[in-house]
C-alpha positions in Angstrom: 0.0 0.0 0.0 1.8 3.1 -0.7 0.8 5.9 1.7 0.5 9.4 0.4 0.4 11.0 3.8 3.5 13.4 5.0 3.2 13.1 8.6 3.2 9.5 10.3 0.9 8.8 13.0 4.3 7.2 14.7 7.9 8.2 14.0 10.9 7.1 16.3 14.1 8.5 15.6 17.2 7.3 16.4 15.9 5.7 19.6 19.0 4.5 22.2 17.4 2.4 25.6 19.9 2.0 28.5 19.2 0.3 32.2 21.4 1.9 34.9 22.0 -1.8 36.5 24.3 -3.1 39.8 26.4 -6.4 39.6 26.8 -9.0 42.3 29.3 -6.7 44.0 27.0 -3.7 43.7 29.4 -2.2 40.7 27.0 0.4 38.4 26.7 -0.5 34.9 24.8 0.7 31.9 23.2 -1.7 29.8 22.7 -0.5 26.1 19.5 -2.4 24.7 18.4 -0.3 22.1 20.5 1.6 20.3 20.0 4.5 17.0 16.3 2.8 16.4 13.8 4.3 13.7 11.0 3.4 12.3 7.7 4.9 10.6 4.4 3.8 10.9 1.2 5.8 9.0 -2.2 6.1 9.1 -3.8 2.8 6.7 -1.0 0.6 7.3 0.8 -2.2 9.4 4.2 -2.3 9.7 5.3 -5.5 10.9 8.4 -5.5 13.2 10.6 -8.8 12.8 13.7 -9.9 14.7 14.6 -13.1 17.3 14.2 -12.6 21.2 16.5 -9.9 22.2 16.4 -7.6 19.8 14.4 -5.3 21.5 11.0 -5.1 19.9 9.3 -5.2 23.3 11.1 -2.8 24.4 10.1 -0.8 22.2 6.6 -1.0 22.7 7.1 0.2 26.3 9.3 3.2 25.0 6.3 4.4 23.2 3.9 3.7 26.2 6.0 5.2 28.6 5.9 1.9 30.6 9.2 1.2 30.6 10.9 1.0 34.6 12.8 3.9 36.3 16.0 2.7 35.7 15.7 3.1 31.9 17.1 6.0 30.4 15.8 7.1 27.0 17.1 9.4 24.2 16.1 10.3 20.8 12.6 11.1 19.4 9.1 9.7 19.7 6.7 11.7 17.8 3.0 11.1 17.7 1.2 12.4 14.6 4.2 14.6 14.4 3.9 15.8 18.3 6.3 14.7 20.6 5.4 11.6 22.9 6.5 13.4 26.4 5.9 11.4 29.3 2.5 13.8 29.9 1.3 13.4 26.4 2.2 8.9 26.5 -0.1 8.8 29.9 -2.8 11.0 28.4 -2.8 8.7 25.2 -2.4 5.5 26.8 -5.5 3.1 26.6 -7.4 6.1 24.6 -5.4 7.0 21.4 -2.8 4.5 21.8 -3.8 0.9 22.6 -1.4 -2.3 23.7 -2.4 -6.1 23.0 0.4 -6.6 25.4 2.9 -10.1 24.8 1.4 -11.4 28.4 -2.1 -13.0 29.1 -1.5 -11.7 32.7 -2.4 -8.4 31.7 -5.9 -9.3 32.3 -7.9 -8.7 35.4 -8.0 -12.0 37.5 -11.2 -10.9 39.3 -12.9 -9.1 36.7 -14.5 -10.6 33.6 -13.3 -11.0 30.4 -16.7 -9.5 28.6 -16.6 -6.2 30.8 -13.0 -6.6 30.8 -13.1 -5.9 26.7 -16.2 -3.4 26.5 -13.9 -1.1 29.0 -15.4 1.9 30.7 -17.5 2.9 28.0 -21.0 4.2 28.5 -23.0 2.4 27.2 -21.3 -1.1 26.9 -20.3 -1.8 23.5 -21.6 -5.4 23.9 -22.8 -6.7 20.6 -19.4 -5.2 19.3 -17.2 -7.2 21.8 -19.6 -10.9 21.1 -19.2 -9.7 17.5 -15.0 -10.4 17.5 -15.7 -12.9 20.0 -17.5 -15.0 17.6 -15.0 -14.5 14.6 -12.4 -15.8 17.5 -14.5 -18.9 18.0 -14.8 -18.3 21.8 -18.0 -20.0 23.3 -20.8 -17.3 24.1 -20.6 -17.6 27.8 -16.6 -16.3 27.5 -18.0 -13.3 28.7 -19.0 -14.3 31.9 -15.8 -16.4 32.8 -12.6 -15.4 34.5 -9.4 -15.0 33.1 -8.4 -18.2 34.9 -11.5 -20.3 33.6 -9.9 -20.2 30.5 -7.3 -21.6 28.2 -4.1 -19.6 26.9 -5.7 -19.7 23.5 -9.0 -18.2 24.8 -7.0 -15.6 27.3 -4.8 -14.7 24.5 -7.9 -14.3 21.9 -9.3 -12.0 24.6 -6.2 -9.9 24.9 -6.6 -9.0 21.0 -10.1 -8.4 21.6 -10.0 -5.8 23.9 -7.3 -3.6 21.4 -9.6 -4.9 18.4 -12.6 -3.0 20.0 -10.8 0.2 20.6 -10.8 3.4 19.0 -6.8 4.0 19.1 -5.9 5.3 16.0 -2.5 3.5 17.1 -2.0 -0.3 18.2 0.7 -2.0 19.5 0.2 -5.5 18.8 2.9 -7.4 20.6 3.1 -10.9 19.6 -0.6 -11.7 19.6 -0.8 -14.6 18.4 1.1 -17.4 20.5 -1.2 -20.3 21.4 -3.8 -19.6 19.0 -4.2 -22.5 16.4 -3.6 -20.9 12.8 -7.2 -20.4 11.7 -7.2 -18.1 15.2 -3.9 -16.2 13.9 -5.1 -15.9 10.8 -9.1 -14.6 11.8 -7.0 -11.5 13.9 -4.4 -10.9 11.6 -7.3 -10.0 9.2 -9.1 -8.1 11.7 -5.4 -5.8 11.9 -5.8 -5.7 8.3 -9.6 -4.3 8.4 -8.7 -1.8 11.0 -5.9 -0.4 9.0 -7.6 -0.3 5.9 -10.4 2.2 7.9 -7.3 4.5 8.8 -5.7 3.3 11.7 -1.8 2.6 11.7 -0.4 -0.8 13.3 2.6 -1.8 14.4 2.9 -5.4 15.0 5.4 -6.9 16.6 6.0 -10.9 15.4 7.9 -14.1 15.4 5.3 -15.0 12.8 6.7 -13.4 10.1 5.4 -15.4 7.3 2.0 -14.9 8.3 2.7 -11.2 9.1 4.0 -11.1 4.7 -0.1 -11.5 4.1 -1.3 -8.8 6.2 1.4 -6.5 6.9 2.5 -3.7 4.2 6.1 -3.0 5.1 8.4 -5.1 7.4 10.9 -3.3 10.1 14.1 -5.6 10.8 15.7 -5.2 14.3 19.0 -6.7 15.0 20.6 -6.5 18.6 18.3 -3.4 19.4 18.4 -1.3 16.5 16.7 -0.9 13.2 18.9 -3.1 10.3 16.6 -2.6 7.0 13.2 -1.4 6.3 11.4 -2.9 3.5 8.2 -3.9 2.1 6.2 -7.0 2.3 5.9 -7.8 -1.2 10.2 -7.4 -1.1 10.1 -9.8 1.4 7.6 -12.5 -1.0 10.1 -11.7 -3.4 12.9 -12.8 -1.7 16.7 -12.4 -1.1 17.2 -10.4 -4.3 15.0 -7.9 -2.8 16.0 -7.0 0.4 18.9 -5.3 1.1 20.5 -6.6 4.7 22.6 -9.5 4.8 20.5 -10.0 8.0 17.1 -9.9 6.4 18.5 -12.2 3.8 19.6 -14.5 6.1 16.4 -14.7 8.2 14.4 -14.9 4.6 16.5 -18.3 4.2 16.4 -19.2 8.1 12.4 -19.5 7.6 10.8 -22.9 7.6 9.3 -22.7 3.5 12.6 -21.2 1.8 16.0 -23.0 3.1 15.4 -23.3 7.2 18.9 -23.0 6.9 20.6 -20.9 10.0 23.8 -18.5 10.1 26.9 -18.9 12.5 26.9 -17.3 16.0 25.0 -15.4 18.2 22.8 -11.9 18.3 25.1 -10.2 20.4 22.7 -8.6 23.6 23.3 -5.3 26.0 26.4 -5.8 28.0 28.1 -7.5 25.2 27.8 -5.7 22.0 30.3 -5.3 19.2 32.3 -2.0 18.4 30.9 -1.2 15.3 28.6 -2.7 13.0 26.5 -4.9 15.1 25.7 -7.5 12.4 29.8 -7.5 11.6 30.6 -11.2 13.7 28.4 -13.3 11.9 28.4 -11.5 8.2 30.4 -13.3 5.3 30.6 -9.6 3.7 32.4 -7.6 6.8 35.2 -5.5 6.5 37.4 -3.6 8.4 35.4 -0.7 8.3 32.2 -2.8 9.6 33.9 -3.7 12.6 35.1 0.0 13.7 32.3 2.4 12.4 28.6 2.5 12.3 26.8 2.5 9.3 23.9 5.0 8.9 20.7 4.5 8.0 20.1 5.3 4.0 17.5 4.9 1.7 18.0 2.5 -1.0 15.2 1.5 -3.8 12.6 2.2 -2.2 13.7 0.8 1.9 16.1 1.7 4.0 19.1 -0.4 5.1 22.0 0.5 7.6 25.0 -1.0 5.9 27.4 0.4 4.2 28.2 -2.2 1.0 23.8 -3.0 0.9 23.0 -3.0 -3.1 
């Protein structure tokens, strides 16, 4: 979908996370878990945000919340439909403009119901709305009156979706929704994101799933060890390797279970223990020299963007 609009409804730019953090023998240390991050997200779209554990997509879910703990320090820019996210502006938003399907079940209520639970504090109730998504989830009609702990993770987690699915956020942070649901369940949300970006709001979903997320999702954002390694869109992605521009994003096209399954040497390097340089460097057959001593900026290349400095 290619978006005409000027002025995103999210924009984070270059985006750096640190925890001040103690050892065993009380010694301060910084931990740097996000690091030069950026991506764009605009009203009509989804931008599906791809990466293994670690690489800090969570994280930066709670950046834009403001829910992250008081040992984190941030710096960069957050801009909401081009108005800076301050910590006044993320609490005023939060659960109003700006809605969470959060990774955790636990988020719900244990002693409240899931049906009022998902209608919120609305006046009236929107009730037929809520069984509405309910039943295109396949969840039994008395799911309304259970607890969260009268139910399975599926159900809980199909509940979760449910009460972003109802809001009227024009923003949704959808962070890995769709563990434990069978793939019918993943699919029935997925196109429910879809709907709900196609009537204007902008999505950012955050997945492991990413070859389901290549269906539903119009551009894909590729974190690496906390920072922000190519953008590019879905259909590059279908395309395959010759499309993208990362040696990363290449690598995790062939790492998926349909195209080669085939993995890469080494490890994603994590805060404490990151590499000098470009962090992708240790385990790319391309590196040079200059990989493992300088940083390569983010640039725009056919119609992405890519932070390497030999990308073609």
């Amino acid at each position: 979908m290619e978006n005409k609009q000027n002025i995103p409804i999210l924009e984070v730019n270059n985006l750096s996370v640190s925890f001040q953090m103690y050892d065993n023998i009380f010694k301060q240390k910084i931990l740097q878990a996000i690091s030069e991050l950026n991506i764009k997200v605009y009203a009509g779209e989804i931008l599906a945000i791809a990466g293994s554990s670690g690489s800090g997509k969570s994280l930066l879910a709670s950046a834009i919340l403001g829910i992250l703990p008081e040992n984190a320090a941030v710096v960069g820019e957050l801009l909401y439909n081009g108005q800076v996210l301050t910590p006044k502006l993320q609490k005023q938003l939060r659960g109003t403009e700006i809605a969470l399907v959060p990774q955790l079940v636990d988020f719900l209520d244990p002693l409240m119901r899931t049906g009022v639970q998902v209608d919120g504090h609305k006046k009236p109730y929107p009730t037929q709305r809520r069984r509405g998504i309910f039943r295109r989830f396949g969840l039994p009609e008395d799911t309304e009156k259970h607890y969260p702990f009268q139910l399975s993770g599926g159900m809980a987690r199909r509940v979760l979706v449910s009460t972003a699915l109802i809001t009227d956020a024009r923003l949704i942070i959808a962070d890995e929704p769709t563990p434990s649901m069978s793939l019918g369940q993943a699919l029935e949300a997925l196109k429910m994101f879809r709907e709900m970006a196609n009537d204007g709001k902008a999505i950012v979903l955050i997945t492991h799933d990413i070859d389901l997320a290549f269906a539903f999702a119009d551009r894909i954002a590729v974190f690496y060890a906390g920072t922000t390694v190519e953008t590019a869109s879905a259909q590059d992605f279908q395309t395959g390797p010759k499309a993208l521009r990362h040696p990363y994003s290449k690598a995790l096209w062939h790492a998926l279970p349909q195209n080669d399954f085939a993995p890469i040497a080494g490890f994603q390097p994590y805060a404490g223990n990151l590499p000098k340089g470009c962090l992708f460097a240790p385990r790319c057959s391309c590196s040079t020299q200059k990989c493992t001593q300088e940083v390569p900026p983010m640039q725009s290349l056919r119609g992405g963007e890519v932070r390497c400095f030999y990308a073609e």
